[in-house]
N, C-alpha and C positions, 0 to 999 in steps of 0.2 A: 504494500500500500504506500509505504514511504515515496519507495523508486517512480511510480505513479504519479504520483504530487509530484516530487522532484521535476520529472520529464515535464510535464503538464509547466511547471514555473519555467521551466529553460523556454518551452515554446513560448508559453506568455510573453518573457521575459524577450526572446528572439524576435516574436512581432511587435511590441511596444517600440523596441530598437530600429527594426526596419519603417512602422510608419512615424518616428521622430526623422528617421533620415528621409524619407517621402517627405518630409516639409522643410528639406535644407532643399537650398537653393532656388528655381524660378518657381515662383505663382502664377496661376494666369487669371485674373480677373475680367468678364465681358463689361464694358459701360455701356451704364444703362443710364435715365433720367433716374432711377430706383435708388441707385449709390453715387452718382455723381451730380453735385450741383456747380453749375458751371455759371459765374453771371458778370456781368461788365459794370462800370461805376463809374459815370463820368459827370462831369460837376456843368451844367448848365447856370443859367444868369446868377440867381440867385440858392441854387439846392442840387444835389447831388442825383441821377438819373441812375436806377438799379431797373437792369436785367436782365430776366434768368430764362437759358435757353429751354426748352421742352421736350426737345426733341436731338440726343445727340446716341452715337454709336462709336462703339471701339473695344477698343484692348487696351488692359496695362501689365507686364508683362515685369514682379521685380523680385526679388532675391534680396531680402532686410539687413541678414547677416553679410552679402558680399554691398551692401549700399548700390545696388544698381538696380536700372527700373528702363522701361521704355514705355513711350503711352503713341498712340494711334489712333485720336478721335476726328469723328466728322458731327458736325454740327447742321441741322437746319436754321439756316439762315432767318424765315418765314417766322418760326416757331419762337424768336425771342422777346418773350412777354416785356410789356414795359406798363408804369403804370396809370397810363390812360390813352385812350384814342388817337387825342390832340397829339402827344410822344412820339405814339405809335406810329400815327400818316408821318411823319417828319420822318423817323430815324428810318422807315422803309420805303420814303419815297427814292429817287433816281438821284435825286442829292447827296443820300446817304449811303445806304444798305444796299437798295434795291434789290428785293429777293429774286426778281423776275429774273434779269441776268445773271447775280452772283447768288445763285440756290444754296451753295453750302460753305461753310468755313468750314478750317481744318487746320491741328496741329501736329507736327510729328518730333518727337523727343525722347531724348535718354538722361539719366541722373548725373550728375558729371559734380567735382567739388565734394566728395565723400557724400553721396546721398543728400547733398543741399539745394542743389539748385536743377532746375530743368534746362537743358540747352537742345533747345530744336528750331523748327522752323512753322511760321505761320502762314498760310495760306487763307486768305480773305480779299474781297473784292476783287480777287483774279489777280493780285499779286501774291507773292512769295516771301519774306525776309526772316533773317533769325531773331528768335524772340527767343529769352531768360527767361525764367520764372525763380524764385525764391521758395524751396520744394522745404516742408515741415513735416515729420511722421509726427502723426496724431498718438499719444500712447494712454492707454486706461486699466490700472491695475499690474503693471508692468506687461503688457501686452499690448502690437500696436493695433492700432484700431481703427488708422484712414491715414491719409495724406493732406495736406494744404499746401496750395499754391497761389502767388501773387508775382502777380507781373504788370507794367507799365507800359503802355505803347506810344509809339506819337502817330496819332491815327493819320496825318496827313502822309506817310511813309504806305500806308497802305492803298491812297487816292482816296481817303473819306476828307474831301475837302472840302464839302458844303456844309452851310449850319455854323459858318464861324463866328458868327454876330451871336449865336445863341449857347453854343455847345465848344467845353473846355478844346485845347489840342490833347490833351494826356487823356487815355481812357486808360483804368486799373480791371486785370481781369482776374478774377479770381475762382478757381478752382476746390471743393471740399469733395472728398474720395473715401466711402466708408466701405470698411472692410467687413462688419459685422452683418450684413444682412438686414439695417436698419437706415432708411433714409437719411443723408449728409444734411448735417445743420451748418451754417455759415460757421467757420472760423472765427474767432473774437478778437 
């Protein structure tokens, strides 16, 4: 009976061991709207403009203990809420956004800076350039539990050059990435 148990704890013991190494190295997470809040914040006349896309798709693709990470999201353009109408016709009309021509944004990046920072490239308005972001693991309980990201653009680098009498040059974008299976709250 000893030998029994014995064996039985080595197996135990053999798979607890095997699925802790199942979780070294890459993760693969799908983005969804579910785990990723993606949203932009740019300072118009007098108050700050927040919004948050609806509709976005991708991979993020990171290994915590090696600090490395790669993200691959597409954005509908169409789908970013803002909050009200008036905003709304403005930041999608042909001065701005223009969903009709430019349907989607997109980022593509890897962790670079010991897991700090995002270094990739943004695609918006049918241009292309490299955009940073400022990458933070979320942690709760000593386990992490999402990502945050901030980054700064000068939207005139990407052709959003209408709106200047009304809407700052700098838009801040910010990314919250939950790992739990629980909808991303802003960052604080």
């Amino acid at each position: 009976m000893k030998r029994i148990a014995a064996c039985a704890a080595l197996a135990l013991g053999g798979m607890m061991a095997a699925a802790g190494t199942a979780r070294a190295g890459n993760e693969l997470l799908q983005l969804t709207p579910g785990n990723m809040l993606s949203q932009t914040h740019s300072t118009a006349v007098l108050f700050t403009i927040t919004g948050t896309y609806r509709q976005l798709s991708g991979t993020l693709t990171f290994d915590p203990a090696a600090k490395t990470c790669h993200i691959d999201v597409t954005f509908v353009t169409s789908s970013l809420a803002l909050p009200n109408a008036i905003v709304r016709g403005q930041v999608m009309s042909k001065a701005f956004l223009d969903p009709k021509q430019y349907p989607q944004t997109s980022y593509i990046g890897d962790c670079a800076k010991n897991g700090t920072e995002l270094d990739g490239k943004l695609t918006m308005h049918g241009q292309t350039h490299p955009f940073a972001m400022k990458l933070t693991e979320r942690m709760a309980n000593g386990k992490l539990v999402g990502f945050d990201s901030v980054g700064k653009l000068d939207r005139y680098n990407w052709g959003l050059d209408g709106l200047k009498l009304m809407v700052g040059k700098v838009i801040t974008v910010t990314n919250d990435i939950s790992l739990t299976g629980k909808p991303p709250k802003p960052a604080n």
